[in-house]
Each structure stands twice: as structure tokens, then as C-alpha cells.
N, C-alpha and C positions, 0 to 999 in steps of 0.2 A: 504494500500500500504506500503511495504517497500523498501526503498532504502540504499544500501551499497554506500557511497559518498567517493571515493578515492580522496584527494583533494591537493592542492598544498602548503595550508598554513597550520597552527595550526588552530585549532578552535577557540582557548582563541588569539583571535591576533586583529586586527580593523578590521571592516567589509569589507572584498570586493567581485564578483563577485560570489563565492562557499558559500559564507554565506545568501548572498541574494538568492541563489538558494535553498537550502535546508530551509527557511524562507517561501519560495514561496508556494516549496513542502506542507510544513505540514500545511497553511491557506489553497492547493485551495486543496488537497484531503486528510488529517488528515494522511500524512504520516509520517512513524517512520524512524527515518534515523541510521545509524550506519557509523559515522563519521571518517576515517582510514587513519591515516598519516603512509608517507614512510620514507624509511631511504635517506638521499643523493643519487640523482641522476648521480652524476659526482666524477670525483677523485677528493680528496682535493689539493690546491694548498699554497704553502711557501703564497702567499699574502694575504690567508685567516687570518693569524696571526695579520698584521699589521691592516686591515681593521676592527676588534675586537677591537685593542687598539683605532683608529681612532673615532667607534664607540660610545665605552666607553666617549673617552675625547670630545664629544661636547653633553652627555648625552642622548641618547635614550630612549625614554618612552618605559616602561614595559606593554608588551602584556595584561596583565594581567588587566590593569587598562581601555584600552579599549575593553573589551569584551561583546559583547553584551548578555543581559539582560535572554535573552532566551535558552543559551546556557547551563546551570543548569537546562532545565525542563527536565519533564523522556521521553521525545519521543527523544531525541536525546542521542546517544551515542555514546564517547569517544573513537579509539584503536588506539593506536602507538605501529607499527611492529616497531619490534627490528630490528639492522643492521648494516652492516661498509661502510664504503663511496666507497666503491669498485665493485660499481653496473656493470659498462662501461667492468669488466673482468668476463667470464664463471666464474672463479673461486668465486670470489667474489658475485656471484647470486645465484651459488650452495649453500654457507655457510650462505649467509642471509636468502634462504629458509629454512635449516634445522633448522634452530630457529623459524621459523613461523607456527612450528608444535603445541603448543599449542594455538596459534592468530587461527589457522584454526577452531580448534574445538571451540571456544568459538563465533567464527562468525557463527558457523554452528548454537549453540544453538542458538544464538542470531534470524537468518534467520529461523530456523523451527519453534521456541517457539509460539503456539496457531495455529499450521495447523487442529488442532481438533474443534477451534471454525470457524475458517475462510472459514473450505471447500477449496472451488478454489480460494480464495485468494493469495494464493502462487503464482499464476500465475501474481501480480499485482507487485511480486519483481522485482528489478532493480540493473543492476551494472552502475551508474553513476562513469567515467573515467577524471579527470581533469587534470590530469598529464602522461606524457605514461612515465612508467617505468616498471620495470618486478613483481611489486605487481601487477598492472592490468591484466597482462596474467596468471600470479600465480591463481589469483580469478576468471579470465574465465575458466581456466584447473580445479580448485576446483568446481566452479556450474556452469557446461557448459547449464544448463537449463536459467540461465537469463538472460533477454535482454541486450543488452548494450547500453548504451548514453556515446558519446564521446565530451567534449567541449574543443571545441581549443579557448585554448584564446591567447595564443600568439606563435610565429613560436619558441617553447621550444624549438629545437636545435642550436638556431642562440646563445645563451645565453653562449654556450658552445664550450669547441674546439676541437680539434684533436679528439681520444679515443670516449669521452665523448658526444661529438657532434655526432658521427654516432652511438652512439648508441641510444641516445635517437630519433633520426631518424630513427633506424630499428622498434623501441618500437612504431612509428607515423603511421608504413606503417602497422604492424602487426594489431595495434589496426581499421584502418582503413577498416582492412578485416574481422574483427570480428564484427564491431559494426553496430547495428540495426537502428541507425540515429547516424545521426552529427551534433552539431550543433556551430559557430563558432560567433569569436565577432567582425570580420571589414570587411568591403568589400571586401580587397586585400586577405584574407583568404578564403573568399567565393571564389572567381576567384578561387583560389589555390583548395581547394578541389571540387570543382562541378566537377571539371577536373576527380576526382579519384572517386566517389562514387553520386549514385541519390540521397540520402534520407539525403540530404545535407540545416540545414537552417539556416540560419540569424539570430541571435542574439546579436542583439549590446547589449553594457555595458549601464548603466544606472545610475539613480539617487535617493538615497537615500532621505528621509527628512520626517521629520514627520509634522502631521498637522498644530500642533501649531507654529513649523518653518518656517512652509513655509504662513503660517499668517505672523509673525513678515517680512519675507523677502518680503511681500506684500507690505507692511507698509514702509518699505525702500525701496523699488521700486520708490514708491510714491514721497516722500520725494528726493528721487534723480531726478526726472523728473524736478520738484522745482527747484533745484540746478542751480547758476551762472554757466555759462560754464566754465569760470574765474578758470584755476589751477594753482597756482602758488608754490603748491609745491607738485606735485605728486607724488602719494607712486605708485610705481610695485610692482606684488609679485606672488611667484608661492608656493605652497604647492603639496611635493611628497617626493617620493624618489628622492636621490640627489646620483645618481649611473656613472657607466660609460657611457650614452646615452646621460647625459646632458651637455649641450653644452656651455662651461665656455667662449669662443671668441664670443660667441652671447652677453652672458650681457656685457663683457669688450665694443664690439662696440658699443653699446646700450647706454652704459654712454658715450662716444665721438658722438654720436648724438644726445642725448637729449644736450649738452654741446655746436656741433657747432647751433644745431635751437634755441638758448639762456635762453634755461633752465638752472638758476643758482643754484636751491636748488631742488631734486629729492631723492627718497630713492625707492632701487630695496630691496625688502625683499624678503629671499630666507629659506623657514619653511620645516624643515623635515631632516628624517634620514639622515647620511653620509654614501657614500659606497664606496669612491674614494677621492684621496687626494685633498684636495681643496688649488687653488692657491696661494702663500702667496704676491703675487700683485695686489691685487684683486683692484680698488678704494673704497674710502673712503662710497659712498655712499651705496656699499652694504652691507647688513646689514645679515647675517645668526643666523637663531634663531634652537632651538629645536624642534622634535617633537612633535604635540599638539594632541590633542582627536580629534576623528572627531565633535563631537557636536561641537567645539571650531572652527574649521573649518568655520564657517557660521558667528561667530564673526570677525575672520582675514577676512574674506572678505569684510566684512562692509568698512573696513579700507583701501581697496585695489582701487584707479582706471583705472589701466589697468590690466589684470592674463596676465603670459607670461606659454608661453610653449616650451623651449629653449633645443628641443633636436635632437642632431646631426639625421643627415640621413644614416641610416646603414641597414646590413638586419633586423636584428631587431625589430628598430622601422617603417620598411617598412609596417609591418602588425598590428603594433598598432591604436587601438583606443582610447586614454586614456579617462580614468572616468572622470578627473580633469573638461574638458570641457562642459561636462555637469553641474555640480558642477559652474562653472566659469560664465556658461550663465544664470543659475536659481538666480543666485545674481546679475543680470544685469549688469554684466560686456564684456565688450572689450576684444576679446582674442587676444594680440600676442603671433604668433606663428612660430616656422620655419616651412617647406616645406614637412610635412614627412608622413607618411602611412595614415589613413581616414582625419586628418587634412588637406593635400593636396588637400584634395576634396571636402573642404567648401571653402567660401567667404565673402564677406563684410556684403552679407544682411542672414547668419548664424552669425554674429556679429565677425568674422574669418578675421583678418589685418596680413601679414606677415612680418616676420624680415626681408626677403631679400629684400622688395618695398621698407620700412621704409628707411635700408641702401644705397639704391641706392637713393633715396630721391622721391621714385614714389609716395610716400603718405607722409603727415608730423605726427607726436606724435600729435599736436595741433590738427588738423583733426581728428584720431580717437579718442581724447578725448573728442570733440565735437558733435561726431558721437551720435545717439539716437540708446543704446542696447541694451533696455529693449525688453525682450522676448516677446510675445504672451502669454497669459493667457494656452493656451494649451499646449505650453512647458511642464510642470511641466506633466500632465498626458500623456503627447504622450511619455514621456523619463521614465518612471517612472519604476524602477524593475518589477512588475507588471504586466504594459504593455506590456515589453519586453519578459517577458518569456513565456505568453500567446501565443504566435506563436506557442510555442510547441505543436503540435498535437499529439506526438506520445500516452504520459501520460491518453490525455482526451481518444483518439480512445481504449487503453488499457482495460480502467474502463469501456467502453461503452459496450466491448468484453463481460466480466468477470461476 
């Protein structure tokens, strides 16, 4: 099998969702992927400059040093089309294709090389679509012979405005009539497309960790079951991106109610990029750290006894399902969280407390810290990338063809 993976991130960046997909690929059918980032989807804007310095000054870990391991073998390859950020203008799509004249022919070798050994093979190739932009319809107009897999993982136009937003909205409807499955990663995105297309499936985000981790996270399972209920000086903390969705009047209330239910010493730690300006009144108790590895990730949690997940309600995060939570529940922790797209649709006994009961005082901090959240032993494989992606029937029904 081979797969062309147009994907949203870099390859060399921390693992998320397109990485574990193409991981998946080449354990469950020894497929060769050809990896092809695009140029900017959107016009640049004057804030992009500031958010750069912003970025710099609280340090960002280099892509590079969280790259996974597998990303240097020879079944996976590397292409970043050239381009200028003027995707959203005719003009600006005509001139980025005209550069993608030699990316064509070196995808083409790449895609025919050994139809001589393979036979029918060829017919097991794939355009996987992670991002709608006009490299995807570029590469359907170039091999209009191969399937398409389209994954929505997030409502990509809400992220953008004016210009930019309807186009990547036209790129969502065009790809939608082209592609041969869909398959998307929240609920509120399923409702969304079943509406527009049948060969529509489910695929929630999921959970990374390897074996020996998810031993050690055994082992501190344990050991917290043990544990006094007794906190008297509880750490919060959330690890992510720290963008415009996150919700800075959630923690400020957060320390005025850990404060009036007589919690006198508390630390809300708040780990990860910066992508928006962070308040300069912040209380004293929050603590904002650096971006860490993910491996590192499973140590910060050790440390943590409630994960917050403090992000505003927009369209947005209407359709999100964030990873963090999975990730938050497999370390047996308590999620607060505000009110917002698949989070809205868990509860207490998902181990799911929200900001809005906390602040109204319908549940106390004491309460869910007392609360028992340790997962279910089947957590870890029912959520597991894996798992998740096995839904997919289009891949197995393909090879079964072939």
C-alpha cells in the first residue's frame, strides 16, 4: 500500500493525530507513506509578528527534539511544497501551483516506483486529506485515479476569518464531494457531516503511551488509591497549547474559589506553548512553565491532582475533542473542565467535574479531590490509537479487493 498523507503539521514536530495515523498505516499493512506539507492556508496577519516575539520570550521547545523515533526510516517520506501565504486569493493559488511543477513529478516517481513488481498494487494507493487546502485538489486533479480519505479533525474554518475562512470552507465542501470516506474526530463533527455525505465515520482522538509507561502509570495508580485524601496543598495543571480558546477568567475564578472554600496554599500550573498574550495580573499562585516532550508529559502528571481544561466556548472548540483528556484520565486524574464541544458530553462517572458547578458552588474542589478516578483497567486499550483507527474499514475492505 501506498499513501500520499497531506497533513496539517510538520512531520519532525511532537506526535499528534496524522502521526499516529501514518504509524498505524505502516504496522497494520506495511504501508509507505509520502508525507507533504503545504504552504499557509490563510493570509498573514501584522499579529503574527508579535506572537513570534511572544513565543521566543517564554522559550519554545524545538520541533526537532520531539520527533518521533520512526520518522528517519525509509518507508516514510519527507515533501514541503513551496509557497506564499496567499492561498484564500485565485491569484495567489495560481502562482503557488506553478512552483509545484517539479513536487509533481517527483510525487509521480515516488507513486509509480515498482508498478513492475507490484502488479495491481497500485490500486492499494491512497490520497489521505488532513487539511482542505488547494494542495488536496491540486493532487486529486494530478491522480484523479486514487481514493480519497478525508479527516476532519477540527471545524479548520472557524480558526480563520473573513477571506480566509470561506475559503478554507469552499476547500471543506469541494473535498467532501470528492472523497471516498470521511472520517472525523468528535461527535459534534459527526452530526455535522452525516448530514453531507454516507461513508461518514467516527474516529475519536486517542492515547498514546508505551508499554513500559503505562507499567510505571500502573504502579502510581496504585500508590494513589493508598493516598490520605488529606490535600493540603494542591497542585492544578493543564499541558497544551496556551492559544486564543483558552480561557484566562476561568483560572483567575478558580483561585477566588479555591480561596473562598479555605484553601490557603494551591499552585495552578499552566505547561506549554504561548500563542496569545498572557495577562500581567495573573495571581500569584499561577505558575506558567515551558514546553516539555511528551514523554515528560506522564512525569508533570505525576505531580498534578486535578488537569483543568479551561477553554472558552466558541465555534471552535464546539467540535473539539481534545487529546489532553484522554492523556489526563490514563494518569488517574480528575478533569476540570469548562462546558465545551465532546467535553460537554461527559460527566462525573467519565471522571469529567465542571468549572461552571464548581463556581456556582454545585460541587466543592474538596469533593472532586476526594472523588475515586482511577480509570478501568480497559481504558488504556479501549482509547488506545490503535483501537481507534481500526474502525476504519475502508483500508482492510481495499487489500481484501486487491
Amino acid at each position: 500500500m501506498k499513501v500520499i498523507y497531506l497533513s496539517p503539521v510538520p512531520l519532525q514536530s511532537f506526535a499528534q493525530r496524522p502521526h499516529h495515523f501514518v504509524h498505524w498505516l505502516r504496522k497494520a499493512f506495511t504501508a509507505e507513506v509520502l508525507w507533504i506539507e503545504t504552504p499557509p492556508i490563510r493570509f498573514p496577519r501584522w499579529s503574527d509578528l508579535s506572537l513570534m516575539a511572544a513565543s521566543a520570550s517564554v522559550g519554545t521547545a524545538r520541533g526537532g527534539e520531539q520527533t518521533q523515533s520512526w520518522v528517519h526510516e525509509p518507508w516514510i517520506v519527507r515533501l514541503r511544497l513551496p509557497g506564499l501565504p496567499f492561498e484564500p486569493s485565485s491569484i495567489g493559488r495560481t502562482i503557488n501551483q506553478l512552483a509545484w511543477g517539479p513536487s509533481r513529478a517527483r510525487i509521480a516517481r515516488w507513486l509509480y516506483s515498482g508498478l513492475g513488481r507490484r502488479g495491481r498494487g497500485y490500486s492499494k494507493a491512497w490520497l489521505v486529506v488532513g487539511r482542505p487546502c488547494h494542495a488536496a485538489l491540486w493532487l486529486h486533479q494530478c491522480f484523479p485515479e486514487l481514493s480519497v480519505v478525508y479527516d476532519v479533525m477540527d471545524d479548520m474554518a472557524a480558526f480563520y476569518h473573513g477571506a480566509s475562512s470561506n475559503w478554507v470552507r469552499q476547500c471543506d465542501n469541494a473535498l467532501v464531494g470528492i472523497a471516498s470516506d470521511i472520517m472525523v474526530s468528535s461527535k459534534k463533527l459527526l452530526q455535522r457531516y452525516q448530514q453531507r455525505t454516507q461513508n461518514c465515520h467516527f474516529v475519536p482522538n486517542g492515547l498514546a503511551i508505551s508499554e513500559g509507561r503505562l507499567g510505571d502509570l500502573r504502579t502510581m495508580l496504585e500508590i494513589r488509591k493508598g493516598q490520605s485524601a488529606k490535600h493540603k496543598h494542591p497542585v492544578f495543571g493543564y499541558i497544551g497549547s496556551i492559544a486564543a480558546w483558552f480561557d484566562w477568567l476561568l483560572i483567575v475564578e478558580l483561585c477566588r474559589r479555591l480561596k473562598s472554600e479555605g484553601f490557603q496554599r494551591f499552585t495552578i500550573k499552566l505547561i506549554g506553548p504561548i500563542h496569545v498574550e498572557v495577562p500581567k495580573d495573573l495571581p500569584h499562585e499561577v505558575i506558567i512553565k515551558p514546553p516539555i516532550s511528551q514523554e515528560m508529559i506522564w512525569d508533570e502528571l505525576e505531580k498534578f491532582d486535578i488537569a483543568l481544561i479551561p477553554f472558552k466556548q466558541t465555534q471552535l472548540t464546539e467540535s473539539v475533542d481534545p487529546v489532553k483528556f484522554y492523556e489526563y484520565r490514563a494518569a488517574g486524574l480528575p478533569v476540570l473542565s469548562s462546558h465545551f464541544g465532546d467535553m460537554a458530553l461527559r460527566n462525573e462517572s467519565d471522571g469529567v467535574y465542571f468549572f461552571e458547578a464548581v463556581l456556582k458552588g454545585q460541587i466543592t474542589i474538596e469533593a472532586i479531590l476526594l472523588a475515586n478516578s482511577i480509570p478501568d483497567a480497559s481504558f488504556y486499550n479501549n482509547h488506545c490509537w490503535s483501537t481507534r483507527f481500526a474502525r476504519l474499514v475502508c483500508f482492510k475492505e481495499t487489500l481484501s479487493t486487491t
